[in-house]
C-alpha positions as CSV (number, residue, x, y, z in Angstrom):
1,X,-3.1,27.2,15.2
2,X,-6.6,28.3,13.6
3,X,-9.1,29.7,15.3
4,X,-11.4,27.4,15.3
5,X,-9.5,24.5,16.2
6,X,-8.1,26.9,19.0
7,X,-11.7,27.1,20.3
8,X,-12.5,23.3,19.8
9,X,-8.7,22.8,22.2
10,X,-10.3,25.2,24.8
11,X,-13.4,23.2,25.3
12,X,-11.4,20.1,27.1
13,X,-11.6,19.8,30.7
14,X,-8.3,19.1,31.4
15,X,-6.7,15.8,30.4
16,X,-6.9,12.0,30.5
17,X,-4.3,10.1,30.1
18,X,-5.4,6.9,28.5
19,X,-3.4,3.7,29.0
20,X,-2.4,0.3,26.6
21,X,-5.2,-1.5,28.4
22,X,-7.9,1.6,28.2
23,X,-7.1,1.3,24.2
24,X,-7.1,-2.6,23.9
25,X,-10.8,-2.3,26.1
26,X,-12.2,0.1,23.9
27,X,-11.0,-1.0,20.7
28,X,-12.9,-4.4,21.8
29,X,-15.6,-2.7,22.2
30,X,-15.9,-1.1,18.9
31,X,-15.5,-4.7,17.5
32,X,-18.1,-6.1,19.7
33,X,-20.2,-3.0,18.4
34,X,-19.6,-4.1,15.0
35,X,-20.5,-7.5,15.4
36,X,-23.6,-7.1,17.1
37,X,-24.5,-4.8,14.6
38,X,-23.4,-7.7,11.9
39,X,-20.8,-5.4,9.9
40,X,-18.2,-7.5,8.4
41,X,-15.7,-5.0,6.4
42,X,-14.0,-6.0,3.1
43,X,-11.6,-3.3,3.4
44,X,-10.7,-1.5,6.5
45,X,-9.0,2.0,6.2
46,X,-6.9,4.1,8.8
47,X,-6.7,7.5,9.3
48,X,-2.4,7.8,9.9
49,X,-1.0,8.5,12.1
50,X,-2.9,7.7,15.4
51,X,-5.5,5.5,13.8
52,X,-3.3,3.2,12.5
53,X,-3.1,1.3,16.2
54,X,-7.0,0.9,16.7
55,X,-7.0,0.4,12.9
56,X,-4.3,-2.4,12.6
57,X,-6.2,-3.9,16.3
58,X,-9.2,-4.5,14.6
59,X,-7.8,-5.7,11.9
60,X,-6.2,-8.7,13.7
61,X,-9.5,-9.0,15.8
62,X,-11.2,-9.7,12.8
63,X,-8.6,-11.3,10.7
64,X,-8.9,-9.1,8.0
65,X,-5.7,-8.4,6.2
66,X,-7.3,-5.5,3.7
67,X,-5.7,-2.9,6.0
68,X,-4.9,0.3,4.3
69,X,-3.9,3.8,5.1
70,X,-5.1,7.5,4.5
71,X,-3.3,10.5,5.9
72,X,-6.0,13.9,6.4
73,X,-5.4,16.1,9.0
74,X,-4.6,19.8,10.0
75,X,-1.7,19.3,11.1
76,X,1.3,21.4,9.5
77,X,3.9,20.5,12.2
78,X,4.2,17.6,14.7
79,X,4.5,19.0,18.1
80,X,4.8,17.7,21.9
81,X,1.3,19.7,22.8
82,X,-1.6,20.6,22.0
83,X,-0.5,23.9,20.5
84,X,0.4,22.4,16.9
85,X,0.6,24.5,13.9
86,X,-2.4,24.2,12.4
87,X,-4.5,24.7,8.9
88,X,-7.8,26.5,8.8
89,X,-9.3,22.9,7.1
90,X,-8.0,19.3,6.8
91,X,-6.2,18.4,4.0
92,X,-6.1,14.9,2.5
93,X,-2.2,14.3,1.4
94,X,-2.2,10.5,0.8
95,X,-4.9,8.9,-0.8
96,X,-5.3,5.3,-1.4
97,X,-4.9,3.8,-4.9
98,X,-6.8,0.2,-4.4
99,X,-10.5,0.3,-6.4
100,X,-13.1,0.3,-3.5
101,X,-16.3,0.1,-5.6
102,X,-19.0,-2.2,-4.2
103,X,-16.9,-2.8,-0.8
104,X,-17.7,-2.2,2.5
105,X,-15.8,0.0,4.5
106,X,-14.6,0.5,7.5
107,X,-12.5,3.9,8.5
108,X,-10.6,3.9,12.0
109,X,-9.2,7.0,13.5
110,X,-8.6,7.5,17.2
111,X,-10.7,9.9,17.9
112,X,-12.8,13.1,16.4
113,X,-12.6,16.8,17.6
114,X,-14.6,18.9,15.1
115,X,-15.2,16.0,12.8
116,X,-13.9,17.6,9.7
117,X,-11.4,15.6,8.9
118,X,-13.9,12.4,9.1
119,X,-16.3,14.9,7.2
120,X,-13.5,15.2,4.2
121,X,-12.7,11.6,4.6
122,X,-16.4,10.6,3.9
123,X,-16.4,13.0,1.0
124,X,-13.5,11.7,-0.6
125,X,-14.7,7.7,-0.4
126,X,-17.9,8.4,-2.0
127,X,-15.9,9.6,-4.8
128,X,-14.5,5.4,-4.9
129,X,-18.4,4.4,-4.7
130,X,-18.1,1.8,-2.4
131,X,-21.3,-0.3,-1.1
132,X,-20.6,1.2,2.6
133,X,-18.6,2.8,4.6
134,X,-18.7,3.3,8.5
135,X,-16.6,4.8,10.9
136,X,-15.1,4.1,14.3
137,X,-13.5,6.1,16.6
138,X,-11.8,5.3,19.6
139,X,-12.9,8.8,21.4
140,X,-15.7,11.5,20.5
141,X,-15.7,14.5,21.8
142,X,-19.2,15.8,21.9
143,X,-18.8,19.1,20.3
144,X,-17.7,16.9,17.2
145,X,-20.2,17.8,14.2
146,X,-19.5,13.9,12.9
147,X,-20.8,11.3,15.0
148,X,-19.3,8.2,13.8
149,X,-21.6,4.8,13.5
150,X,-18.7,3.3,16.2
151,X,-17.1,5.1,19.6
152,X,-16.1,3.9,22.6
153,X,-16.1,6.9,24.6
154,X,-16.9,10.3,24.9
155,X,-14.5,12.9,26.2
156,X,-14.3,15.9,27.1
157,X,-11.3,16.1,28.7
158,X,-8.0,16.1,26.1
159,X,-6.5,12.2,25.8
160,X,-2.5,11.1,26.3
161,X,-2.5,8.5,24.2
162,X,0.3,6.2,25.1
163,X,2.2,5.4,21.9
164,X,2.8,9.2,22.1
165,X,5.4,8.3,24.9
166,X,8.4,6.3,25.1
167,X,8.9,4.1,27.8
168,X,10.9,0.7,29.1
169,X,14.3,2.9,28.3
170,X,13.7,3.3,24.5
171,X,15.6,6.5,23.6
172,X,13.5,9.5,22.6
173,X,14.3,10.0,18.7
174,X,12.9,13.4,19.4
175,X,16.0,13.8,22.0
176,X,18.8,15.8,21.1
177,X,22.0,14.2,19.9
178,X,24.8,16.2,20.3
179,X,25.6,17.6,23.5
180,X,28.1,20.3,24.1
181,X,29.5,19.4,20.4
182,X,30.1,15.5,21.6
183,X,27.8,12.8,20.2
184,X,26.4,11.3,23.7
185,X,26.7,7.7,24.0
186,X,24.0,5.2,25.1
């Protein structure tokens, strides 16, 4: 893990485990945000992998269709904790081939730590020169050097998100296979 991010991890006080209805509340309130403020997106943009679910919510909310995806992160390796593998900097791996000149954007991720990523990410659109672009996030910490134009809540403790788990007897993909040289049955 790099240092800084290390640093960043230490900060959270504790952890909050956030629920299907604590995501479906605040990702209505980031569209009732937007509305208020009278932003209409042409194209809305998600940060993979865990802002694709607020991303592809407000999507239907708003029945736009334009949804697309972006992967940046620091992430090297997936892990079950918050002690990943991670780079020094975000990297942006997958980039999105659709013209965005003279839209408006929207960018979803579910939350920012340091706000580097988002940082990068708003870097990189300007280089597609659309009209706007805004972000939401679902959660901000409040050490995050980006402040995004949408949040629904500041944290400082470190969130569960629930599409992280399996439940309802879905089988953990993650689980291993073969016990004792036997492939277990279900």
């Amino acid at each position: 893990m790099s240092v800084g991010a290390y640093k960043l991890y230490k900060k959270n006080k504790g952890e909050i485990k956030i629920t299907w209805e604590d995501v479906e509340r605040d990702t209505l309130h980031i569209v009732h945000a937007m509305a208020k403020s009278n932003f209409k997106p042409d194209v809305i943009i998600s940060l993979a992998r865990s802002g694709l679910i607020p991303a592809a919510m407000i999507s239907y909310c708003l029945g736009n269709k334009q949804l697309y995806v972006i992967k940046a992160d620091f992430s090297k390796t997936q892990t079950n904790d918050k002690m990943q593998d991670l780079r020094s900097r975000p990297v942006l791996s997958q980039r999105i081939k659709r013209s965005l000149k003279g839209l408006k954007i929207l960018v979803v991720d579910e939350m920012t730590v340091s706000g580097e990523t988002l940082n990068l990410v708003s870097k990189y659109l300007k280089t597609k020169h659309p009209k706007q672009v805004k972000f939401a996030v679902l959660y901000q910490q409040p050490w995050s050097k980006f402040k995004p134009d949408y949040c629904a809540r500041k944290l400082t403790a470190w969130p569960l998100y629930p599409w992280k788990e399996l439940r309802n007897s879905v089988k953990d993909p993650r689980e291993k296979l073969v016990v004792t040289g036997k492939i277990k049955k279900s």
